[in-house]
Every structure is written in structure tokens, then in C-alpha cells.
N, C-alpha and C positions, 0 to 999 in steps of 0.2 A: 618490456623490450628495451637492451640498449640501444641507444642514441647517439650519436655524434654530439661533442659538447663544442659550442664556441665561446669565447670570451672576449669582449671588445671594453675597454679602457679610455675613456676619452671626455672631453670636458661637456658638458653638457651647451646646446647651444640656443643661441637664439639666429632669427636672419640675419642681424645686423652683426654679431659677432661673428656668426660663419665668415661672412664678406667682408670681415676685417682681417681677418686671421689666413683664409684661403683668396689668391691674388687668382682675379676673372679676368678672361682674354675679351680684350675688346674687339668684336668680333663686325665685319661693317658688312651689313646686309647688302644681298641685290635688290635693287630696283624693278618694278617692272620693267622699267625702260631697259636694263643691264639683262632681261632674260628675254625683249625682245630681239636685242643686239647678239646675243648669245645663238639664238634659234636661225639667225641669218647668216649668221656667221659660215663659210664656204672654207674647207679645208681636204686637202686627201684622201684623210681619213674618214669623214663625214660623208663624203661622195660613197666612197666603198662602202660605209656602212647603211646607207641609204639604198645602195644596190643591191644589196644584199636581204636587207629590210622587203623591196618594193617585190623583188622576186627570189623568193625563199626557195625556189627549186634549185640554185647555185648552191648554199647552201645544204642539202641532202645530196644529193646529184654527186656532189665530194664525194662524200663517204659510203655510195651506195655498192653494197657486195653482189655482185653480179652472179657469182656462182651458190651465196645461200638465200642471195632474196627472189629472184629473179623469177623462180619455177613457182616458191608460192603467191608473188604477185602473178605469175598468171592464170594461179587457179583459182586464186582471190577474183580476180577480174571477170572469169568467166561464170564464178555462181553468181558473184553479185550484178553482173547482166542479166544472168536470167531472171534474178527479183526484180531489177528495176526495170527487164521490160513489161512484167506483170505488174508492177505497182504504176508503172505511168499509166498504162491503159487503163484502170483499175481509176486513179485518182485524180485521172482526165474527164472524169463523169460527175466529180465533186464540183470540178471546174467550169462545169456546165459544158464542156469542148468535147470535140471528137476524139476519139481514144485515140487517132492517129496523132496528134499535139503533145499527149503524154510520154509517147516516144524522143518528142523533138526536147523536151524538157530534162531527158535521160541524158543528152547526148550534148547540147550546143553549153549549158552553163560546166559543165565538167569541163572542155577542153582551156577553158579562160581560167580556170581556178586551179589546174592542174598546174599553172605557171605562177599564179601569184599567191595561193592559199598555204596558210603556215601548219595545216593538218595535214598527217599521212595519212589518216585510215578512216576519216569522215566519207561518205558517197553522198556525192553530190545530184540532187533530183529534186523529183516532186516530195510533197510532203503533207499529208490529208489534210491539215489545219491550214495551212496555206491556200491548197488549192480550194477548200471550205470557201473563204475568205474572198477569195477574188470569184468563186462562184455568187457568191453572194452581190459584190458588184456587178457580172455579168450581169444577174439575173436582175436586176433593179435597172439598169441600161437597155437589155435587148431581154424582155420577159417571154417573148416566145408568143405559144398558144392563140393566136390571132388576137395577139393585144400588140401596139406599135410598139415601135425601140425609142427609145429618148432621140431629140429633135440636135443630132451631133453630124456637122458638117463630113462629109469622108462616107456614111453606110448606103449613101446612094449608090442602087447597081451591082448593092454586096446582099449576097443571099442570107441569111439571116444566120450558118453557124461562120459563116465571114465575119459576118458582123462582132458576132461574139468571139474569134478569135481575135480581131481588130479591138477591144475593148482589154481583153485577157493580156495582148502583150504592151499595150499602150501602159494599163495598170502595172506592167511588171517594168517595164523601163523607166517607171516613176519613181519605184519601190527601188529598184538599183539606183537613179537618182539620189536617194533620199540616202540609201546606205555609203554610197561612194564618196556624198558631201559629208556625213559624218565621221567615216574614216580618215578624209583629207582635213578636216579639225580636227582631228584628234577626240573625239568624244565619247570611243570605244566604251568610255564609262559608264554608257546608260543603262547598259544590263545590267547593273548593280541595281538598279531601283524596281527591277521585275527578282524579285527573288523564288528561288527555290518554290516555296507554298504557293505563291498568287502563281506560277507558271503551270503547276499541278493542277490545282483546281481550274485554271485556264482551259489547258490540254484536257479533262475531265469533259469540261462542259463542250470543249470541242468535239470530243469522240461521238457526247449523247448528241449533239447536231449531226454526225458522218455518220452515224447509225439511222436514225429519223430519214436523215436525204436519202437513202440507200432501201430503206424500207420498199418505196416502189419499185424500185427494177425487184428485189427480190420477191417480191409478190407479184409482178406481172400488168402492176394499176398502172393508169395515164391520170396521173394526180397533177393538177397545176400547181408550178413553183410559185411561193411566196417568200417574200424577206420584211426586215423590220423586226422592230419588237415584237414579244408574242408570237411569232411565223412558228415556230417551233407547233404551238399548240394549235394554230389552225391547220396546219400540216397533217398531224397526229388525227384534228379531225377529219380532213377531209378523206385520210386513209380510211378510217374505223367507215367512214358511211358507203365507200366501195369496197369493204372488205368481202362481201358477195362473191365480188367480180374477180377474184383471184384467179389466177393462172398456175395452175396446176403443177403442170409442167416445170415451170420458174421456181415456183415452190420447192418441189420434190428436189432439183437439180440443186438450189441453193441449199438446202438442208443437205443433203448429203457432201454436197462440198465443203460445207463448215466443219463436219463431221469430221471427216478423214483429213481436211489441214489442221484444225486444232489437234487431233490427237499423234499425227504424226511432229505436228511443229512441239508438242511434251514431250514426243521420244526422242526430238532432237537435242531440246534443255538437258533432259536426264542422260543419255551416253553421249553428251559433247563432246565429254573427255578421248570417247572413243572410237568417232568418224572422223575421219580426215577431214570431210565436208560436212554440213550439214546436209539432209535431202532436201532438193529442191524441190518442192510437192508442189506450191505453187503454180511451175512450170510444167510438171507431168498431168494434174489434174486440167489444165489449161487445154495440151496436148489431146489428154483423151475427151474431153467435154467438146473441142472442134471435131474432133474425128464422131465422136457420138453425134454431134448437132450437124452434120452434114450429111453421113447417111441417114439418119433416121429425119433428115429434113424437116428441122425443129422448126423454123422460120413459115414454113407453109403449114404444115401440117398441124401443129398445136399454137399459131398464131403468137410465139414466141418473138418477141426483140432480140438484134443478134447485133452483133459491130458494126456488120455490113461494110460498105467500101472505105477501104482504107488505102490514104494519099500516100501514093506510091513516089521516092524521090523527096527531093529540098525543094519549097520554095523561092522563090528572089527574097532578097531583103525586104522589110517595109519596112516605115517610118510610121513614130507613134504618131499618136491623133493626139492632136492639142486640147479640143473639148473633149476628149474622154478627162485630158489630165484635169482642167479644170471640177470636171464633175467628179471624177476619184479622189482628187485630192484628200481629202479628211480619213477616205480608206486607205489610203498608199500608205502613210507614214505609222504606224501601227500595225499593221503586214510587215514594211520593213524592219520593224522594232522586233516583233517577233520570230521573225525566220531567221534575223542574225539571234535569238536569244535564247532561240533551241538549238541551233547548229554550233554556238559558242558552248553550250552548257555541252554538247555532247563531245565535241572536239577536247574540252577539257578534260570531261572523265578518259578518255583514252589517252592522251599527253601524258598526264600522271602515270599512268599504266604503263608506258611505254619509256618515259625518264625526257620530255623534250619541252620544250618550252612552245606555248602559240601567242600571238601577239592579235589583241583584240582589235586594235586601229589598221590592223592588217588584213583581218578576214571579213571587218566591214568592204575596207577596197577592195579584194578580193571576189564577194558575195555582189559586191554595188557594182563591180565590171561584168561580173558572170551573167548578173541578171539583165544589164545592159545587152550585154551582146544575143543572148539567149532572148529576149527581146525583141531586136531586127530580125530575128530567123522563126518567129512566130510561136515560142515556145513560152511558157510560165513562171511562176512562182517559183524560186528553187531555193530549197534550204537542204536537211538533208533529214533521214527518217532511222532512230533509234534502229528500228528492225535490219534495216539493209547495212547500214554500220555494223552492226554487231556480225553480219555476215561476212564484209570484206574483213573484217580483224579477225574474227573466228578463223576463217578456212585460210590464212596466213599470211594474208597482205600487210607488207611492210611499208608500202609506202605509195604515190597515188599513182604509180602505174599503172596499180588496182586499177582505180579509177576509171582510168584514160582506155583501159582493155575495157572494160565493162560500158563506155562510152562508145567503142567502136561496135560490139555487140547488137547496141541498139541501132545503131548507123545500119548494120548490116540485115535486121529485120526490116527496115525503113526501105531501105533502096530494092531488095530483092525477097523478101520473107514477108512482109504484112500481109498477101494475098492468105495466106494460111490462117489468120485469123481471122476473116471475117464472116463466118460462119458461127465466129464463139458466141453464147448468148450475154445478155448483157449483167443478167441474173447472176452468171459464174463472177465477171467483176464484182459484181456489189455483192456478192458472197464472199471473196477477198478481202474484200475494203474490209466487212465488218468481223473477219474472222482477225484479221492483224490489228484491229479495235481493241485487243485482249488486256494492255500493258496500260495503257492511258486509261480504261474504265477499270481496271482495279487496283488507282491510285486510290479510289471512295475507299481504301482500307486506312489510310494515311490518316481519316478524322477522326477515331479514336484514339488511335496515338498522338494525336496534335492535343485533343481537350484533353489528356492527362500531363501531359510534357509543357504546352504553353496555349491558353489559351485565346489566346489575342490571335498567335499565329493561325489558329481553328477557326477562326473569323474570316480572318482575311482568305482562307480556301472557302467555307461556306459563303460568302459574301461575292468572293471572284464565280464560283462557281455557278450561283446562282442568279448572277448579275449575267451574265454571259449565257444562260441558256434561255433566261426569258428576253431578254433587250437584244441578247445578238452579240456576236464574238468582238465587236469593235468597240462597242460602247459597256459590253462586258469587261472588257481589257480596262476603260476609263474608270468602269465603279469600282474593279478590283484595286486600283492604283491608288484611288482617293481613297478604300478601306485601309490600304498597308500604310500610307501617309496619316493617316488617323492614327491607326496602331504607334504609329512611331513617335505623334506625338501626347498620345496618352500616355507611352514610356518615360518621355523627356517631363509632361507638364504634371505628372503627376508619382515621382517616383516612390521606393520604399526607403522611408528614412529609419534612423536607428538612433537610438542611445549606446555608447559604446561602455564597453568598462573592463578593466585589466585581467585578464589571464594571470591567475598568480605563480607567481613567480618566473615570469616572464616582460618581455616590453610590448608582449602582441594584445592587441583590442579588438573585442567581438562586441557585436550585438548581446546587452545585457538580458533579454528574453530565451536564448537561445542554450544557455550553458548553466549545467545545475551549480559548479563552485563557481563563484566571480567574483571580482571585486569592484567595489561603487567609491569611490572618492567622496568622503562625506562630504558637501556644500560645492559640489563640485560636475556639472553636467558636460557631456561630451557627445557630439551631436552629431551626425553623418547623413549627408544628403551626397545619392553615388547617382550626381547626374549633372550635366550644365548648368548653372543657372542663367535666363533670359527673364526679357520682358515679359512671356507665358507662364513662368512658373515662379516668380521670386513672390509672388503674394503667400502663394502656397507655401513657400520656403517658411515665410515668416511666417506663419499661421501652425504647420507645425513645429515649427523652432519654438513658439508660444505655448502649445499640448506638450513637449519635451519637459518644458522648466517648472509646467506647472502655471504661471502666471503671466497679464499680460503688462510686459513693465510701461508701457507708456501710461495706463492706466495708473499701475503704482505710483509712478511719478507725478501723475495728477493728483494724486491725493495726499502725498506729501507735500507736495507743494503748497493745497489745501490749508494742510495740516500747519504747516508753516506759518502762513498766513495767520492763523488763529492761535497760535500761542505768541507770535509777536502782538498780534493786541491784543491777550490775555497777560501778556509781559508789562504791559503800558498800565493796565490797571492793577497790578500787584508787582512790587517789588520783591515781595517774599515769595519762593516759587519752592516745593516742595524737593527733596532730593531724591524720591525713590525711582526716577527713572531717569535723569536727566547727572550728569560728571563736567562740575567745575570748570572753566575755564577762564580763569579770573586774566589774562590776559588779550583778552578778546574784548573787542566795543561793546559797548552796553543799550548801544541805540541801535532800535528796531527797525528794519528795511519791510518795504515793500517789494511782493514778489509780483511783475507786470505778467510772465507768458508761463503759465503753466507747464509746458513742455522742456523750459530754461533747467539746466540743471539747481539743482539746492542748492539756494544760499548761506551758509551757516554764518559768515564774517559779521553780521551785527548780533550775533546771539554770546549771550557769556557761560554760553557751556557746547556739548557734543550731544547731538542725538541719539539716544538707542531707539532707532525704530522700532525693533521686536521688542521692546519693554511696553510696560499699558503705559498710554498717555494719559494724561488730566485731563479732565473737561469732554468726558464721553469722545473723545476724538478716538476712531477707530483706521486704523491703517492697514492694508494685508500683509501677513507676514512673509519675507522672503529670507529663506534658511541657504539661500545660492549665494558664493561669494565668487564661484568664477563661472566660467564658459568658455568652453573649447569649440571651435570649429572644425572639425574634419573636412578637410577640401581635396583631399590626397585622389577623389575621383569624382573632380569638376576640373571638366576639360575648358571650358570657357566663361568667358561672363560676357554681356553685355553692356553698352551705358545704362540701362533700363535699372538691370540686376547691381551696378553698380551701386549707382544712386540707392538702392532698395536698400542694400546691404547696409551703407554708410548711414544711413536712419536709422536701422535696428541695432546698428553697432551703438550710436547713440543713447540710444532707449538703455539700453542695459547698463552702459559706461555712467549716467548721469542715475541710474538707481545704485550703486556704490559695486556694479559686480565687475570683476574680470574679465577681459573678455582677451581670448587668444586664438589668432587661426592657425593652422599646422598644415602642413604638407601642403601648399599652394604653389601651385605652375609657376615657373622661374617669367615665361611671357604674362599671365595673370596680374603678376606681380607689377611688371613693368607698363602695364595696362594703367593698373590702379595709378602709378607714379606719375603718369602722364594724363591720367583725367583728374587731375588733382584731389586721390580720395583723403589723401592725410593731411590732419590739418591740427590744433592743440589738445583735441581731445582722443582724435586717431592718430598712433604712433607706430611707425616701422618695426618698435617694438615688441608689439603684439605680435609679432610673424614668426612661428619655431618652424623649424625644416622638418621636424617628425615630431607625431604624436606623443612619445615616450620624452622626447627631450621638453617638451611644455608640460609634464606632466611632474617630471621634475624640478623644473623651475618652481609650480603651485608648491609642491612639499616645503621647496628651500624658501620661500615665501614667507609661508607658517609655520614653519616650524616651531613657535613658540606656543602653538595650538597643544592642546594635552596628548599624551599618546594615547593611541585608539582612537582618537577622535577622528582623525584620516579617515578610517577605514569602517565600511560597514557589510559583515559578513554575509552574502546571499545564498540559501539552500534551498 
């Protein structure tokens, strides 16, 4: 194939010639002090843009087209009400709450976020992981089943699912707490450190816990809630030992409900393209299952669980409880990690999709207020749920209108409509739950593609995954974090080094393992570590930088020096010294030094000749042969050093400079650089010198060096 040719003509350089030749802008850094004066700074412009920042609906609001968004924001709004009034009831049972609270969760966090959130087509609700999560606090604070509730000032006088919504919203105004304070620092950054895989296998182990809890309404048991480590599996047991005791009824209603949502929710995937809406099955199986369990008077009749009374109307505000925050604390901040971590990762993929930018230190305050206020009104956890997103953008919501109609929706079940569901059985919920289960439990396809692609990354999903279903979603989320942090520094402490060597007829350098023609620089090693070096990994460094050359020079140097020693006082007892390995130097002292530190570079100034080490010495003195005359460092992907890695560096440089090789680094950070100059690494043996700007141009310099070497000898052909 032709190619494009380029041809570049120029002097070959070193650092120090570069930066004599090309004049550098003195350039005067800020201070921290100059970027907190900067951040305080009050201007106009900064106001406005701060307004603008704080509430993103100005913003959109500008440019909103009332005649082509209008119709599908409120068709958008009205399916995705009807998911989300089924999915609150539905994932208000996760929460351990009355299905009527799952409403409240639909409706009070949407109208706060509808003002300050910088996504259009997120829905803002419950979310099964979530409400998982603060179930699990409930259930640990007010266990139910004639076991007390923990000993928290405020549950006097409150019936026991009071109690448990008193805990539910206390826990969620902590969690907005936590999100709000991090938003208002700026630390939106923290979802960088939950990546992609650990969120996976997170959400994985979450689904198999929302399947498990959901297992008794769908069978009909009165199984007692447990939490903790392991609860998963006494759960599981306690089921199998009532599994007798099944309810029929529950049964039969649940399977068939799973049936006909899962295969209608495939034919909604498969002709997306060609419904306006998707069907809201959901809502009609909902509809007819009340209509079924009221005439055929499921509740008495086959001893079926049903909604039952649902809280008609808004509560008054309440204020959280203080000892609940104490006692939640260590669950609050890890809930709030993650429900900004899913609702960020989802807000994302549709921004892209859409061409608009979302601002992460925004939809923390945004989430941190939402959940605040959603909080006083007694409602939950609110992030936002893959499934229901995918509906408001599906069916054509352009922007949170959506939302806000889909919020009134449920407002309007609440005040006047709830009566209609309380006849629904509880089994048709928890047949939802685990039917929209579908996406998060057949992420397990991800771990064969993870072990052939990376697998460290396969770790850290087996590892999160499995840490979270036996210990619990909190302290799952903790082993998951310290497995990727592990991952990342088994990356950094232990990276893949390489020997490089010339592409012929080229300036480019590959890993010489890798390419069947290459070329090797005879006496000449080129050496690439493509990772920081720190205090954790510069041993390593050196240790293969020692497998690289072959040998370990401080060693060498010890046995020269040795060696040294013993031909100066084999020099004292013979003045006649043979010539077959040793070259004249009749102007040099004839008196014999003493060598004190082994490690000192070779002395040769009292000797009256030059050494060939690789010739055989006299006097059985044996030395290891080194055929290396230079060293090259490739630094071209080392982002930083350390004082640790300095110091290391500046020893090994040593070692090789005082056995007679070359030693050069290439391609080093312009800051690296300026690091070294200021920890004083150069000193008469390390020189500014050794520093080329690219690998090719020290490459050239070694030729123009030797050149008095024979031809071919350069070069050693690899096939």
C-alpha cells in the first residue's frame, strides 16, 4: 500500500541544546493562594454564570420549542407516570414501607430537581438498589415481627410502619446531606473511583438481594427479615423450610404476571422502532389483577396479602430524627455515593445521545436538595431507574417536563386514586420488582468478556459482586473499592516493561519480542517502563532494569573494584607485568592506591596502564563480562516520580555510570525534569546531559559517539 511520506531535516538534539537553541517563556505559576483569591473573586459575569450553573432550567427554558416538544413531553410524562406509579408501590416493599410512601418518592424529589438538575430525560424516583439499601437500615432499626425497634428517642407513640417511615426519611435527609455537602465542594469527582465494572457487579449483587427479598410476597410465606452479613443465606434458608407453606394463589398470580410482562416488555424492545409508546403492561396487568382480586375477593378467600389501605392525601412536614442520623450514619454516605453514581452514569449516556453537556457538582446539589425536600414530605431514596429513563426518552420527552407531568400523575393517584389499589395483591408487586430485575441480572454475561479482555477488571466484578451478596450491599460496595484500588495498584506497582529496538528504517521503537524484523543496537539496551515511578514500584524498576541488561552492576562494580585492589598489590610485588591484557600508559603514576568503598567508582590514576575488563586477568582474578556500553531510558510514559523513585533512580544511575556504560533518559516530563533540578538529582557524575527529548535523537547521538566502531558492528539482525 502507498503511504504518505514525511521528511523532517534537523539537528539532532540533546535537552540542553534544545533549550539553548529554542528561547522558553518564563511562565509564573498560581499559587494556591492566587486560585483561592481567584474562586472569590465577585464579578457579573460570574454571578450570571453561577445562575445559570445553580438553576439549569433558565437555561433549557430559552430554547424550549413549544410547538415540537411540547405534545411529546406530555406523552412522555404520562407513560412514564404510569411506570413510576407502579414502580414506587412495587419498590416501597424493598424499603420495607407502605406502598403508599413509594408514591410520595414518585412525586416530592422530581418537583426540586425539575429546577435545579442539569438532565432532561433522567426520571427522577425510586430506585430498587436504593430502596434495597435503606430497607436494610429500616430493618436493622424497627425489625418488626415482635422483636423491639432500637432504643431512638422520637418512635414513642408511633405505630411501628411510622416508625419505619421516621427512620426511611431521616436516612434519606442524611443521604441528601451528604450529596448536597459534596456538590457545594465541588467533589462531583468521586464517581470516577466506582467505575463502570465495580457498579456492574455492584448492581448484579443487588438485583440477586431484590430477587431473594421479593421471594416471599411472591410465594405467599411470612418469613422474618434479617440483615448483616450472610442474611442473604439465612433468608434463602428460612424460605426452603416454609416452602410447604406456599400460597397458591400468590404463586399462580405471580408467574403468570412475570410471564406476560417479560414477553410483552421483548415485544416492546423488538418493534420500538414502531410504537409511538411503548405498552404500558405494567399498568394494565396492575389494573386487571385489582379488578381480579376484588371480585373474586383474593384477601379473604385464598388468605392472599393485598396493599390494603392506602394514605389518602400529603402529610404535614416532619423533621428528621437525630438518633436515627447517628445510628445510619456509616449507611447514609455509600447510599448517597451510589444513587448519585447510577443516576450520573445514566444521565450521561443520554446527554451524549442527545448533544448537551451535565454538570456532575450540579446533580449532586440537585439530588442532595431533591432528597432533602423529598425527605420533610416523608418520602425516600430517589435516584433514578434505567427502565423508567429509557421510557421518558423512548416515548419523546425532550426535556423535564416529562418529569414534572409524570410527578403530577402520581400526585393525582395520591389525593384521589389510591383507593383503587388496595385490593392489589402484594405478590403482583413483587412479581414486578423481579420481572424489571431482567437488565442488572444479565449483566453475569459481562464475566466472560471481562476474563478474555482484562482480567484484573474480572476481579474486581467477581470480587464486588460477591462481596456484596454475602456481607451486604454496604460493605459489598467497601470490599468492591479496596478490590479496584488493589487492581490499580498492582497496575502502577507492577507494570509491563519492555526492551525497545528500531523499526528499520524508521525513527519508531517497539518492544523487541513483539516484531519478526528489528533491529538491536549492538552494546546498546533501551528499556521502557510505561508507568509512574513511586516509592511502591522503583525497587521493581530496578530489579527489571537488572533482567533487561542482563547483569547486576553494583555487583560488577564490586568485583572490580576487588579486582583492583589485587593487581595493585600484585603490582607492588612485580614490577614486570605481562602485556596480553593490560595497554601502556606510561604517563600515568606508577604508585599503587588503595581502594577504601567498594561501591566508589574505579580508580585507575595510580595504575600505568588502562584496563580491559573483558580481557582475562592474571592471577585467576575472574570478572563478569559486560558487552553494554550504553543505556537508554525510555520515560516518554512516566507521568511522575516521587522523592522515593528519585533517590532510587539516582543510585541505579550510578551503578551503571561508575561500571563505564552510558547512560541516557529520553522523552522526560518538562515538570519531571524540573523536579529533578530542584531535588538536587545532578551532581559530577549526573549531568543534564544525559537528557534527549526523543528516543530517536539519543539514539543518534550513541552512533555519532562510536562511530569509529567497525561497520556492522552497530547493528545485530533479529529474525
Amino acid at each position: 500500500v502507498q503511504r504518505k511520506q514525511y521528511v523532517v531535516a534537523r539537528p539532532v538534539y540533546s535537552e540542553d541544546s534544545f533549550v539553548e537553541q529554542q528561547e522558553k517563556i518564563c511562565r509564573q505559576r498560581k499559587t494556591p493562594w492566587d486560585h483561592i483569591k481567584l474562586y472569590f473573586t465577585c464579578d457579573s459575569k460570574r454571578v450570571k454564570n453561577a445562575a445559570l450553573s445553580l438553576l439549569p432550567i433558565i437555561g433549557w427554558m430559552k430554547i424550549y420549542q413549544v410547538r415540537k416538544w411540547l405534545l411529546g413531553d406530555v406523552v412522555s410524562g404520562i407513560s412514564t407516570g404510569l411506570v413510576a406509579i407502579m414502580q414506587g408501590l412495587a419498590f416501597s416493599l424493598l424499603a420495607q414501607l407502605p406502598p403508599s410512601y413509594g408514591l410520595y418518592t414518585a412525586f416530592f424529589p422530581m418537583l426540586t430537581y425539575f429546577f435545579l438538575g442539569t438532565s432532561r430525560h433522567i426520571s427522577v424516583g425510586s430506585f430498587p438498589v436504593l430502596s434495597l439499601m435503606v430497607g436494610q437500615v429500616v430493618l436493622r432499626l424497627v425489625p418488626g415481627d415482635g422483636k423491639p425497634p432500637a432504643n431512638i428517642t422520637g418512635f414513642e407513640g408511633l405505630s411501628e410502619d411510622h416508625q419505619r417511615v421516621l427512620v426511611a426519611s431521616s436516612l434519606t435527609f442524611l443521604m441528601g446531606i451528604f450529596q448536597l455537602a459534596m456538590g457545594v465542594l465541588q467533589v462531583g469527582f468521586v464517581v470516577v473511583y466506582l467505575s463502570d465494572t465495580l457498579v456492574s457487579g455492584f448492581t448484579t449483587a443487588a438485583a440477586i438481594h431484590i430477587l431473594v427479598s421479593q421471594l416471599k410476597f411472591v410465594l405467599g410465606l411470612n418469613v422474618l427479615s434479617v440483615n448483616g452479613p450472610l442474611a442473604i443465606i439465612d433468608t434463602l434458608e428460612k424460605i426452603f423450610v416454609q416452602i410447604t407453606s406456599t400460597n397458591i394463589c400468590d404463586l399462580v398470580t405471580s408467574i403468570v404476571i412475570m410471564v406476560v410482562v417479560f414477553i410483552v416488555k421483548e415485544l416492546n424492545d423488538k418493534y420500538k422502532a414502531k410504537l409511538p409508546v411503548p405498552i404500558p403492561i405494567e399498568v394494565i396487568v396492575t389494573i386487571i389483577s385489582c379488578g381480579i382480586s376484588y371480585g373474586a375477593n383474593f384477601e379473604t378467600r385464598y388468605n392472599v396479602t393485598v396493599v390494603g389501605k392506602m394514605v389518602k392525601g400529603y402529610e404535614s412536614p416532619m423533621a428528621p430524627n437525630l438518633d436515627v442520623f447517628r445510628e445510619s450514619a456509616v449507611e447514609a454516605f455509600p447510599i448517597a455515593i451510589v444513587g448519585f453514581a447510577v443516576a450520573f452514569s445514566v444521565a450521561k449516556v443520554y446527554s451524549i445521545k442527545h448533544n448537551y453537556t451535565i454538570d456532575g457538582n450540579q446533580e449532586l446539589i440537585a439530588f442532595g436538595v431533591s432528597n432533602i425536600f423529598g425527605a420533610a414530605f416523608r418520602s425516600f431514596a430517589a435516584s433514578t431507574a434505567l427502565s423508567r429513563t429509557a421510557v421518558q426518552e423512548s416515548s419523546g420527552g425532550k426535556t423535564q417536563i416529562a418529569g414534572l407531568i409524570s410527578a403530577m400523575m402520581a400526585m393525582v393517584v395520591t389525593l384521589a386514586l389510591g383507593f383503587l389499589l388496595e385490593p392489589l395483591p402484594r405478590s403482583v408487586l413483587g412479581a414486578l420488582v423481579i420481572v424489571n430485575l431482567k437488565g442488572m441480572l444479565m449483566q453475569v454475561r459481562e464475566i466472560p468478556y471481562l476474563w478474555r479482555r482484562d482480567k484484573l477488571d474480572c476481579v474486581v466484578w467477581v470480587g464486588t459482586c460477591v462481596g456484596a451478596i454475602l456481607l451486604g450491599l454496604d460493605l459489598g460496595l467497601a470490599v468492591g473499592l479496596g478490590v479496584e484500588l488493589l487492581t490499580v495498584v498492582f497496575r502502577t506497582q507492577f507494570p509491563r516493561c519492555s526492551v525497545l529496538a528500531n523499526i528499520p528504517g524508521t525513527d519508531m521503537y517497539r518492544d523487541h519480542k513483539d516484531y519478526m524484523h528489528i533491529y538491536e543496537i549492538k552494546g546498546v539496551k533501551i528499556f521502557r517502563m510505561p508507568s509512574p515511578i513511586f516509592f511502591a514500584n522503583i525497587e521493581f524498576f530496578k530489579d527489571k532494569l537488572t533482567e533487561a541488561v542482563g547483569f547486576n552492576p553494583l555487583r560488577v562494580l564490586k568485583k572490580r573494584n576487588k579486582a583492583l585492589t589485587k593487581i595493585k598489590i600484585h603490582l607492588k610485588k612485580s614490577e614486570h607485568m605481562t602485556k596480553g591484557c593490560y595497554k601502556n600508559k606510561p604517563e600515568e603514576s606508577e604508585d599503587a592506591g588503595n581502594v577504601e568503598e567498594l561501591v566508589l567508582p574505579t580508580d585507575f590514576k595510580d595504575l600505568p596502564f588502562q584496563i580491559d575488563w573483558n580481557a582475562d586477568l592474571p592471577g585467576n582474578i575472574s570478572i563478569p563480562r559486560v558487552d553494554l556500553h550504553t543505556l537508554i531510558l525510555d520515560f516518554s510514559a512516566v507521568s511522575f516520580m516521587d522523592i522515593s523513585a528519585i533517590k532510587g533512580l539516582r543510585t541505579a544511575l550510578k551503578e551503571y555510570i561508575r561500571i563505564e556504560v552510558d547512560v541516557y533518559i529520553v522523552a522526560c516530563d518538562v515538570y519531571i525534569l524540573e523536579k529533578l533540578h530542584s531535588t538536587m538529582f545532578f551532581d559530577e557524575e549526573i549531568h543534564t546531559s544525559m537528557f534527549f527529548p526523543t528516543l530517536h535523537d539519543a539514539v543518534l547521538h550513541v552512533q555519532e559517539k562510536r562511530k569509529d566502531c567497525k561497520s556492522g558492528n552497530h547493528w545485530v539482525r533479529k529474525h
